[in-house]
N, C-alpha and C positions, 0 to 999 in steps of 0.2 A: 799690652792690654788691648790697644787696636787691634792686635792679629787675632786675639784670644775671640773678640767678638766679630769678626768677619767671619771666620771659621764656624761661631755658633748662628751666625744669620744663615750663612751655605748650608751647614746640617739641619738648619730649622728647615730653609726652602727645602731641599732634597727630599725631608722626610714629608712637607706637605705634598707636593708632587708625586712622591709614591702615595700616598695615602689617598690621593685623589686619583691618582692609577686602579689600584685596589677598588677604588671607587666604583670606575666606570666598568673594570673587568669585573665585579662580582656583584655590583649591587645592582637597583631595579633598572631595566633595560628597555621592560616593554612601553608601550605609548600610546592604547588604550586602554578603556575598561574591562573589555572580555573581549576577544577575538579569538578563530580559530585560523591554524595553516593546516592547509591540505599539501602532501605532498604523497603525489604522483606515484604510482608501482612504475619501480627500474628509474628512479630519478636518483642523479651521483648530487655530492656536496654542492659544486656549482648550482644545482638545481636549485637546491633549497636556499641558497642565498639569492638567488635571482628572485625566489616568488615572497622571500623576508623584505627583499629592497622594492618589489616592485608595490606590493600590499602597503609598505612604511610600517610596518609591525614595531621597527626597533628606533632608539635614540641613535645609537651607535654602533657601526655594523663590523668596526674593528676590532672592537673590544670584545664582541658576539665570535669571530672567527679566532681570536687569539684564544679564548676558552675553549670554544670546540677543539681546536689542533691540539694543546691542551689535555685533553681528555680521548683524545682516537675518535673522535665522531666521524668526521670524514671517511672512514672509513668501516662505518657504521650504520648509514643510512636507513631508516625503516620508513616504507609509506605508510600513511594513513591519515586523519582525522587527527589534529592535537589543539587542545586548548588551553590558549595563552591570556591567563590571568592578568587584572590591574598588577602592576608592582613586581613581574616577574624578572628575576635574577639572569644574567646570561649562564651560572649556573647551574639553576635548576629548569631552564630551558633546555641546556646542552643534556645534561641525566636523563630529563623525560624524553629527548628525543631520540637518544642513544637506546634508551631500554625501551621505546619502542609502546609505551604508556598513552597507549589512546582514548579519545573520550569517544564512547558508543553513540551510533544515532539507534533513536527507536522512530520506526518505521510503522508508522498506524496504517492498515489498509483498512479502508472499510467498500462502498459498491464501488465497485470497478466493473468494466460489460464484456471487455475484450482481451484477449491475450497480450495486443500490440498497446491497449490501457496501460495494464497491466505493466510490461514490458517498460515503456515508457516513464510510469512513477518510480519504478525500482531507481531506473540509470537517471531521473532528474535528483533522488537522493543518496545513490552511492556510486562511486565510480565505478561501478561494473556496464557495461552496453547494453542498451536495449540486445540487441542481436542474441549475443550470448545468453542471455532468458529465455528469446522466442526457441532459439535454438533447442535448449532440454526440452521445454513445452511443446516441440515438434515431434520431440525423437521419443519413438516408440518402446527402448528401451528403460529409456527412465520413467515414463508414464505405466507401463504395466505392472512396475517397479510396487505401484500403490495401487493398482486392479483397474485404471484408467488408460485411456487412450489420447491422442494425439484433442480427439474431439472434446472430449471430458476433461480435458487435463485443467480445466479453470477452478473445476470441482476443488481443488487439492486447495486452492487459497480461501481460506477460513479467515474472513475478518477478524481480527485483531490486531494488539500493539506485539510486534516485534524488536527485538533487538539485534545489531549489527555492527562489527566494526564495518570504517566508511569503505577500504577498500577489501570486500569480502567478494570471491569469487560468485559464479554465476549460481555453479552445483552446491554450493555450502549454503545460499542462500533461498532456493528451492527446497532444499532437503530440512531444511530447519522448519519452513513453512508447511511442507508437504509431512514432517514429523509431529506438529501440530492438527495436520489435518487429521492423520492416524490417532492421535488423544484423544481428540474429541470424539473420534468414533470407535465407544468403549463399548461394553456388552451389552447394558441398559440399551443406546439409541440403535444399535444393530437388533435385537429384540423387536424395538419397537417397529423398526423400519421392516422387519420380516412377515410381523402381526396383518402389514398392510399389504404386504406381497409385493412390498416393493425392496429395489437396493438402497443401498445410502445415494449411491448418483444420482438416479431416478428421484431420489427425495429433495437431495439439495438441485435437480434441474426444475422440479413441481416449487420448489421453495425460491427460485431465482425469478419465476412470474409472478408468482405474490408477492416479492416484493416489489416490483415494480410495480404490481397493480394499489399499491395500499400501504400507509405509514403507521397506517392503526392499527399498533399491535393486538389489539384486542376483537380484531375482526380476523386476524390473518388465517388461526385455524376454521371458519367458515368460510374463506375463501378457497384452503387449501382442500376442502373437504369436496366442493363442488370439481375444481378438479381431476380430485378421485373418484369423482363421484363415477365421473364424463369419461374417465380412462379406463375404468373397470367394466363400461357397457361398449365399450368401443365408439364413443357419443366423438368427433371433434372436439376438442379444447377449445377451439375458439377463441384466442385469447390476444388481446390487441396488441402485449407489449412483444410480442413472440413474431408481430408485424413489424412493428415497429424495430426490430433487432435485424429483419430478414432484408428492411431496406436501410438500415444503419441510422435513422434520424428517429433520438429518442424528443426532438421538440414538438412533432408532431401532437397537435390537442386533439383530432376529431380522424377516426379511423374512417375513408371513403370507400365506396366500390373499387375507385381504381386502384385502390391500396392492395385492397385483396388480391388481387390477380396476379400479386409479384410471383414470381414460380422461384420457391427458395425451402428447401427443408425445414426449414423455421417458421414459414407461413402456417400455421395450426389450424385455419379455414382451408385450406386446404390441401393439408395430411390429416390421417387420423395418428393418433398415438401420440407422445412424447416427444418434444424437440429435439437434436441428435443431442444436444446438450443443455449446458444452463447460458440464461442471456444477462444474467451479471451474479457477483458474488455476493450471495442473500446473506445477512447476520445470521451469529449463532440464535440469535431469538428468532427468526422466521425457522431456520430448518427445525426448530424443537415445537414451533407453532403447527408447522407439518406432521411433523411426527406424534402429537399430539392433539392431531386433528379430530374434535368429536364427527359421530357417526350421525350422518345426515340423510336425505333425502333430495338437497337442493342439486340443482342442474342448470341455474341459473344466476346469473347474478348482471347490477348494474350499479353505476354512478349514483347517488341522490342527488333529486333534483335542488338543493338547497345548496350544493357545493362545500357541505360538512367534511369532505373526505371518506365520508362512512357511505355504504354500497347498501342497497335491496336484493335479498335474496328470493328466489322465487323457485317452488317447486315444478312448475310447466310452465308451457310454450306461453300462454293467453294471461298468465299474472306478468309472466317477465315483459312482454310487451305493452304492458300497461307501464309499469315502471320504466322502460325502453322511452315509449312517447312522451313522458313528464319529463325524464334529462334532456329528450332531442330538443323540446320544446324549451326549455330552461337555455340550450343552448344558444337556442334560436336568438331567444330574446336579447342574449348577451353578444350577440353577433360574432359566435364563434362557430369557425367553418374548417 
């Protein structure tokens, strides 16, 4: 009778022990609420248990390796972006990892001014390098690729939300952007951009000063019109943020004389024509603000003195400097220099 229940207390422990076995190997493992692991392009298994242990992702980091071997993980490895749920199983960790089941980043651009901008946000949100961006955006062959150049190649980034896995190469990630730039420019806005006698470049470089110059969508087509107004009589543009780009400080509040004098193709006081490019990436609402620019007469424009955001337009030289000396004077007042 004694043996009979010794025998059933050992098979009772044994079977608790496995069952708390089974436990640790398949049920929840993880140890926060939501967390993601990155793991690395060209990282082996070591890897990925080195960046689980070092993050503390998991309760139990045995029970996590005995599943994977397990399953051929190790042997398996895929980088990228994975999102590790409250309550996840070293199961269905080792599956998603195995099959390589990543959670996408979307990638919102919206103004950006510079290529090395540019360059920069992409590699702070996915492991590809700055470099490797600046790189396509330099080379002549992928830029003419979409009828742009080395200098125009900012043109190609059309604000919007994209989407990404994390670790997506340089050219896939160009080309998916640079394939939206192409949507957007369908028959309608190439039409219209023709109507003006200008190209789509020229439109989104005219639509990259209005935006800088102006948040109010509802002025932007009279800003864009003056412009064209100033580029179809061969007038200077004149255009302060086109300074402001040429010396690289967009903080600048008050354009000086000795501002003007910088010697930089960008400077629009003194080139005439069109900047070689655009001096940031203008929404799709300003380039259609452009493109849809009514037909004007102005040749002028300034600040209001009231600091509304909203600008005075003026058909000649003796209105605009009327308006001119009401902001300088507004200025004045506010002791900005």
């Amino acid at each position: 009778m004694k043996t009979r229940r010794r025998i059933y207390i050992v098979l009772l422990s044994l079977t608790v022990l496995a069952l708390l076995a089974l436990s640790q190997l398949f049920g929840n493992n993880s140890t926060r609420i939501s967390q993601y692991l990155y793991i690395p392009t060209g990282s082996n298994y070591d890897t990925v248990k080195a960046i689980l242990e070092r993050e503390e992702m998991l309760v139990t980091y045995t029970s996590f390796d005995i599943v994977a071997r397990m399953a051929g993980y190790p042997d398996k490895v895929k980088p990228g972006k994975y999102k590790i749920p409250t309550g996840m199983s070293n199961y269905r960790l080792v599956r998603m990892l195995r099959s390589g089941s990543q959670e996408p980043v979307k990638l919102v651009i919206n103004k950006l001014r510079t290529k090395q901008d540019f360059a920069n946000f992409v590699a702070t949100n996915l492991e590809v390098k700055a470099d490797s961006i600046l790189y396509l955006l330099n080379d002549t062959v992928f830029t003419k690729a979409f009828d742009a150049d080395t200098i125009t190649a900012m043109c190609l980034i059309v604000p919007d939300t994209y989407e990404f896995y994390w670790n997506a190469t340089a050219d896939k990630v160009l080309n998916k952007i640079a394939a939206n730039y192409t949507r957007f420019w369908n028959e309608e806005r190439k039409q219209k951009a023709a109507a003006k006698n200008l190209t789509p470049l020229q439109i989104i470089t005219i639509a990259s000063i209005v935006e800088e110059e102006t948040n109010m969508n509802d002025e932007k087509g009279n800003i864009a019109s003056v412009y064209i107004n100033r580029y179809k009589i061969g007038m200077p543009l004149q255009a302060d943020p086109t300074v402001k780009f040429a010396i690289g400080d967009f903080t600048i509040k008050r354009i000086t004389g000795t501002h003007l004098q910088i010697a930089s193709p960008y400077n629009t006081y003194k080139n005439n024509g069109l900047p070689p490019g655009p001096i940031c990436t203008p929404s799709k609402k300003t380039i259609d603000a452009v493109l849809n620019a009514p037909e004007t007469k102005y040749l002028y424009f300034c600040a209001k003195e009231d600091f509304s955001g909203y600008h005075s337009f003026a058909t000649n030289l003796a209105e605009h400097q009327r308006n001119a000396r009401a902001y300088q004077q507004a200025l004045n007042t506010r002791g900005i220099h």
